[in-house]
VOLO-714921 format. One line per field, with one value per residue: z, y, x of N, C-alpha, C in turn. Coordinates in steps of 0.2 Angstrom, whole numbers. Last residue first. Example, Ala and Ser with C-alpha at 12.3 -4.5 7.8 and 13.67 -1.06 7.14 Angstrom:
<rs>
nZ = (35; 39)
nY = (-11; -28)
nX = (64; 66)
caZ = (36; 39)
caY = (-5; -22)
caX = (68; 62)
cZ = (39; 39)
cY = (0; -16)
cX = (64; 66)
</rs>
This chain:
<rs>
nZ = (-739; -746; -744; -756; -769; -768; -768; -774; -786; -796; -794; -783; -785; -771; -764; -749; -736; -725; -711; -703; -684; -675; -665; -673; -691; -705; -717; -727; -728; -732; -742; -753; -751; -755; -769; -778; -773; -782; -795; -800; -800; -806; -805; -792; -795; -805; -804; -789; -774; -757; -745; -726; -712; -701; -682; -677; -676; -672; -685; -693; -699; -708; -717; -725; -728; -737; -747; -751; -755; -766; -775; -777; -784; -798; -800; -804; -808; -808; -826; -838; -848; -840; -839; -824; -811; -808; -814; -821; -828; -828; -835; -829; -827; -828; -826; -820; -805; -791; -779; -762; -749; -731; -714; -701; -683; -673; -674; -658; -650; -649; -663; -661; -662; -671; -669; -682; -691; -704; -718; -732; -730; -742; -749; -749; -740; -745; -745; -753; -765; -763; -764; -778; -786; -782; -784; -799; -803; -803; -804; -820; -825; -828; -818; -806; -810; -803; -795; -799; -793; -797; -810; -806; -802; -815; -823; -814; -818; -831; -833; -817; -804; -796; -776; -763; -749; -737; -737; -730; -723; -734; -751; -768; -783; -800; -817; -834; -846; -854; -838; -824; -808; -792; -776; -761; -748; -737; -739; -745; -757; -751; -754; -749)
nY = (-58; -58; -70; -75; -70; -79; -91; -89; -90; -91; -100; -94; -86; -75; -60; -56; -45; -36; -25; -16; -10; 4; 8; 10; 11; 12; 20; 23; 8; 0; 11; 7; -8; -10; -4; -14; -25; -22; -21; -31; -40; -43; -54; -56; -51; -58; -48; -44; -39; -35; -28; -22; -13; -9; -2; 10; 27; 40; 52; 61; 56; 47; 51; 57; 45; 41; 48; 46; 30; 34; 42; 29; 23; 31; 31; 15; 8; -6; -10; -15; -25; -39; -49; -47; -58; -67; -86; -98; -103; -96; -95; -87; -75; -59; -41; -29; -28; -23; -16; -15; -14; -9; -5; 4; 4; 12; 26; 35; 38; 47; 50; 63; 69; 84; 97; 104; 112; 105; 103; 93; 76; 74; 62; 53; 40; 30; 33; 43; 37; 29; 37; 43; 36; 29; 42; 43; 33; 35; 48; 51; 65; 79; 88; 94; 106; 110; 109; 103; 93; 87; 86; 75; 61; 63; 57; 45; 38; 38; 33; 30; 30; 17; 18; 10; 11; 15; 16; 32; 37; 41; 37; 40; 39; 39; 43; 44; 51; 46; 41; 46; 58; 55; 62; 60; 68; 75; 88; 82; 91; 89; 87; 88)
nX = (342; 351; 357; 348; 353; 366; 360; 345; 329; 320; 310; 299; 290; 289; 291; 299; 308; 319; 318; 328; 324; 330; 342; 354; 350; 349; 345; 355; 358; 347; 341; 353; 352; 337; 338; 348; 345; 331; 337; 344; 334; 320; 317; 313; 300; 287; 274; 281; 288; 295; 291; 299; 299; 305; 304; 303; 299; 293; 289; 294; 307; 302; 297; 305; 311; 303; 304; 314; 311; 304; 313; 322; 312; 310; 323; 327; 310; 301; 295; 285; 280; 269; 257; 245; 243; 235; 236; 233; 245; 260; 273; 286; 295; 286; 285; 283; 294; 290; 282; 285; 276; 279; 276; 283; 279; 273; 264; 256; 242; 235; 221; 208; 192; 187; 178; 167; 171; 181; 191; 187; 194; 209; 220; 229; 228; 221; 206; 205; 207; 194; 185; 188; 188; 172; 165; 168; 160; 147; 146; 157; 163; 163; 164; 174; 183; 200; 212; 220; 219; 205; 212; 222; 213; 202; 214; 218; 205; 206; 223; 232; 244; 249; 256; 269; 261; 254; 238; 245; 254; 263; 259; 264; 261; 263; 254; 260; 265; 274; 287; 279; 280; 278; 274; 269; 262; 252; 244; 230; 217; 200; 180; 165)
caZ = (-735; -744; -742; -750; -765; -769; -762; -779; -778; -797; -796; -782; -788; -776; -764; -754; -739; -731; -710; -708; -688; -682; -665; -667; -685; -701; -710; -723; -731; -726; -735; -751; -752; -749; -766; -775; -772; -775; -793; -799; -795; -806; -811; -795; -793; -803; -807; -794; -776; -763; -746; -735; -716; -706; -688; -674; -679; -669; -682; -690; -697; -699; -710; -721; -723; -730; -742; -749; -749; -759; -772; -773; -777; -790; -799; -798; -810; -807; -820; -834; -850; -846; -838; -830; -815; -809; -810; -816; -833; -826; -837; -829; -830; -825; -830; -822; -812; -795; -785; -768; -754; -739; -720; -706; -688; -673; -676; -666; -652; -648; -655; -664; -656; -670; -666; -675; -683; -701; -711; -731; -731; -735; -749; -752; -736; -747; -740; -746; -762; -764; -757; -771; -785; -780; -779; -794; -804; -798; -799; -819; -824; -833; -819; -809; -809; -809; -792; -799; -789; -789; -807; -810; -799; -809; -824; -815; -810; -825; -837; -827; -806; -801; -781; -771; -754; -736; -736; -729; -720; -728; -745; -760; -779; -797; -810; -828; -842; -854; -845; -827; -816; -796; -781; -764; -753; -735; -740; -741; -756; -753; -753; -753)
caY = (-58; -51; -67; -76; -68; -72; -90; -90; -89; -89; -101; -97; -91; -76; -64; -57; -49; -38; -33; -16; -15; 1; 6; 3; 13; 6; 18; 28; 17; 1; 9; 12; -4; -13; -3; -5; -24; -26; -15; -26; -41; -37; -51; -59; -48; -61; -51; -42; -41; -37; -32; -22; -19; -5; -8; 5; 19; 34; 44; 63; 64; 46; 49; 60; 50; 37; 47; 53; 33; 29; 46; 37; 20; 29; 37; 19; 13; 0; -11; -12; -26; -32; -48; -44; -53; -65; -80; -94; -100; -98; -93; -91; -79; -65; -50; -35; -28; -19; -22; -14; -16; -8; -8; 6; -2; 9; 21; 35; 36; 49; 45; 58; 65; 75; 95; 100; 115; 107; 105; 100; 82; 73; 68; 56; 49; 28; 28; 47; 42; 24; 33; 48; 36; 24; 41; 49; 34; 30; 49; 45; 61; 75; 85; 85; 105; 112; 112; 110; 94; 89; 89; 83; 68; 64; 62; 50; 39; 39; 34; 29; 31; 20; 15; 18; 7; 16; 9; 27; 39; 34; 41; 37; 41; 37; 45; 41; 55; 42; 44; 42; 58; 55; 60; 60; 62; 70; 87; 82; 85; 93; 84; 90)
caX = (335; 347; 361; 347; 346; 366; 365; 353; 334; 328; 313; 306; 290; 293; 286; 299; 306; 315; 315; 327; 324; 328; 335; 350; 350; 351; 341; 352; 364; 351; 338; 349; 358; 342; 334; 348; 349; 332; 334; 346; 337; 323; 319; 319; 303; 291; 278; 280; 282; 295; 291; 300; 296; 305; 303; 309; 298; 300; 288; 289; 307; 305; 292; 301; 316; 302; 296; 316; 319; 299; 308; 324; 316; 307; 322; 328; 315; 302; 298; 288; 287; 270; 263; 248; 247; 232; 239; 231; 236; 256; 267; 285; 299; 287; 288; 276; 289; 295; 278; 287; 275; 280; 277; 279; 282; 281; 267; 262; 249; 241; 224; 214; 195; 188; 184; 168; 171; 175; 190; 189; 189; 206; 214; 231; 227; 229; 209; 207; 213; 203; 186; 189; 192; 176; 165; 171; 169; 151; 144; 150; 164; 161; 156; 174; 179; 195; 204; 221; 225; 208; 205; 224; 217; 202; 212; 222; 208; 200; 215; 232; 236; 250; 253; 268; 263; 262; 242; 237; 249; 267; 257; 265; 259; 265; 259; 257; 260; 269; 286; 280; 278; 284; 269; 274; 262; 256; 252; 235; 223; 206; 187; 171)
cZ = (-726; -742; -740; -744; -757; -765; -762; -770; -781; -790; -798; -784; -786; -778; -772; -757; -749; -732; -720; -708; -696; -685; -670; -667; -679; -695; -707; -716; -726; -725; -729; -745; -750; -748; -758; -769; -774; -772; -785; -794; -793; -798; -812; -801; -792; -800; -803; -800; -784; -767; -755; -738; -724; -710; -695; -678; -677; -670; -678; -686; -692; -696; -704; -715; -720; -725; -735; -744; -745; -754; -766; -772; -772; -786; -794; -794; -801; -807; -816; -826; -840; -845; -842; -832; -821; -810; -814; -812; -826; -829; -835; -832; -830; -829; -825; -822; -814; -801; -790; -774; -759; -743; -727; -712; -693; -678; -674; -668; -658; -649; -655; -660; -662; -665; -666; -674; -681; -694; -710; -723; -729; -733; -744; -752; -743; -741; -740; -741; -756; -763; -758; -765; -778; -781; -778; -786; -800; -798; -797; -809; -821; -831; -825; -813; -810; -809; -798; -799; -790; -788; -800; -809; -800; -802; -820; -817; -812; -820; -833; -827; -813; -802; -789; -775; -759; -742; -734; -731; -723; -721; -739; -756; -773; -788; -805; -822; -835; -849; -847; -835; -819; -803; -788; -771; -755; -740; -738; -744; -750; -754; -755; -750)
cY = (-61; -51; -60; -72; -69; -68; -81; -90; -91; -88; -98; -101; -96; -83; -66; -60; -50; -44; -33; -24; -16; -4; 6; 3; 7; 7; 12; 25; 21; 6; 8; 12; 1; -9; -4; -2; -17; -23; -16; -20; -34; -35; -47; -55; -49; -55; -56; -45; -40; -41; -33; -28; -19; -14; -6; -1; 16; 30; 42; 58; 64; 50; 46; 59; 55; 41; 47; 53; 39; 30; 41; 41; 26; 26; 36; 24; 14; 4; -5; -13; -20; -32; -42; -43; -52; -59; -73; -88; -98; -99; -96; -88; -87; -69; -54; -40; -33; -23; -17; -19; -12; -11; -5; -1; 2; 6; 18; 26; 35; 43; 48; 54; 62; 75; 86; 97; 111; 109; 110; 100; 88; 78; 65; 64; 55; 39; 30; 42; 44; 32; 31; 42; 39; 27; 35; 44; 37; 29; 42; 47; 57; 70; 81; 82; 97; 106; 115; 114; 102; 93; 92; 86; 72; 68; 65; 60; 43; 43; 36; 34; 32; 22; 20; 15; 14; 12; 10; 20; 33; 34; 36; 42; 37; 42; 41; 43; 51; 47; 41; 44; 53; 54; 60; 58; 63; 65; 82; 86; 86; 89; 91; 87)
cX = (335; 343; 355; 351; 347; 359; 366; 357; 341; 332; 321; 313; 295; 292; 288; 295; 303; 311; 314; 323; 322; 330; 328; 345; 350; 354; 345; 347; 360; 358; 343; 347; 355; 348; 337; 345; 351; 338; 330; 342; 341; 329; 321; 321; 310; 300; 284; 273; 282; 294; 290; 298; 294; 304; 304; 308; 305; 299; 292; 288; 302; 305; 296; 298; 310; 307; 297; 310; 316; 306; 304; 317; 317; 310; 318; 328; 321; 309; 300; 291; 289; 279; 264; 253; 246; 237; 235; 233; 231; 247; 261; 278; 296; 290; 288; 279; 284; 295; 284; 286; 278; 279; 277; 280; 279; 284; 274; 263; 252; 244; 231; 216; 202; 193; 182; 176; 170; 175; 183; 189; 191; 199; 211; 223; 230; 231; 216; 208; 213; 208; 193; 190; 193; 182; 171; 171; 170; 157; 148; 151; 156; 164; 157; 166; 176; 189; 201; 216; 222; 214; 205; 219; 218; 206; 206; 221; 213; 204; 212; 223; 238; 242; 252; 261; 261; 263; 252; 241; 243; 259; 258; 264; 260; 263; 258; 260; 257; 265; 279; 283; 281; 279; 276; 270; 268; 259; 257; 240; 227; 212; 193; 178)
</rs>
């Protein structure tokens, strides 16, 4: 049996979708929809999972307690942990579906969403937590969409943020980018 951490952050969607980050497993927001969401709520408010398929449970469960969003219930044996801490935490930001090209091989869904700057502000308030707990000295951002250009506004919020609050000596803010290349500008480039 599984319990849920206290290590996440979880922000509500319009639309009932939720959004979840945990700086303990990959350290990326991901979106739970359909199954897998109505699975989480199960867990969260410990109501029962039997109408669900043994192979659904099992693949949502593995992917939440990879990402540390659950954790098994504590047992008497005493596990060995390691002492050391992190130094570098990365990030993946997938800040929208659009793309400004239409590739016949790609393997994104173009849709209309993108990420908000509510969320932004909740992957910030994360990441204060984990410094709280971590002496990181790297900070590793990478920006991903769709085509993430297209949502330059929301780059340049996001940067602005981070270096406002984390641009300490001893932290390296590192962005990055994953980008068709068609919209670079002297502008982008500056942010990188």
């Amino acid at each position: 049996m599984y319990t849920l951490t206290d290590s996440f952050v979880r922000k509500a969607l319009p639309g009932a979708d939720l959004v979840l980050y945990s700086s303990e497993g990959s350290a990326q927001p991901f979106l739970l929809t359909g199954t897998a969401l109505e699975i989480f709520r199960a867990l969260d408010n410990g109501s029962s999972l039997t109408g669900f398929s043994s192979e659904t449970l099992e693949t949502v469960i593995n992917f939440l307690a990879m990402e540390r969003v659950l954790k098994p219930y504590p047992t008497s044996i005493k596990q060995e942990t390691s002492s050391v801490e992190p130094e570098t935490l990365a990030l993946w930001l997938h800040l929208t579906d659009r793309c400004n090209l239409a590739c016949d091989y790609c393997y994104v869904t173009q849709g209309r969403r993108r990420m908000s700057p509510e969320v932004m502000d909740d992957v910030v308030l994360a990441l204060e937590q984990d410094f709280a707990r971590y002496p990181l000295k790297k900070l590793l951002f990478k920006f991903a969409g769709g085509e993430p250009l297209l949502n330059k506004e929301g780059i340049d919020y996001f940067l602005k943020e981070v270096r406002r609050r984390f641009n300490s000596e001893p932290l390296r803010v590192v962005p990055s980018i994953i980008t068709n290349g068609t919209l670079i500008s002297s502008e982008t480039v500056e942010w990188f």
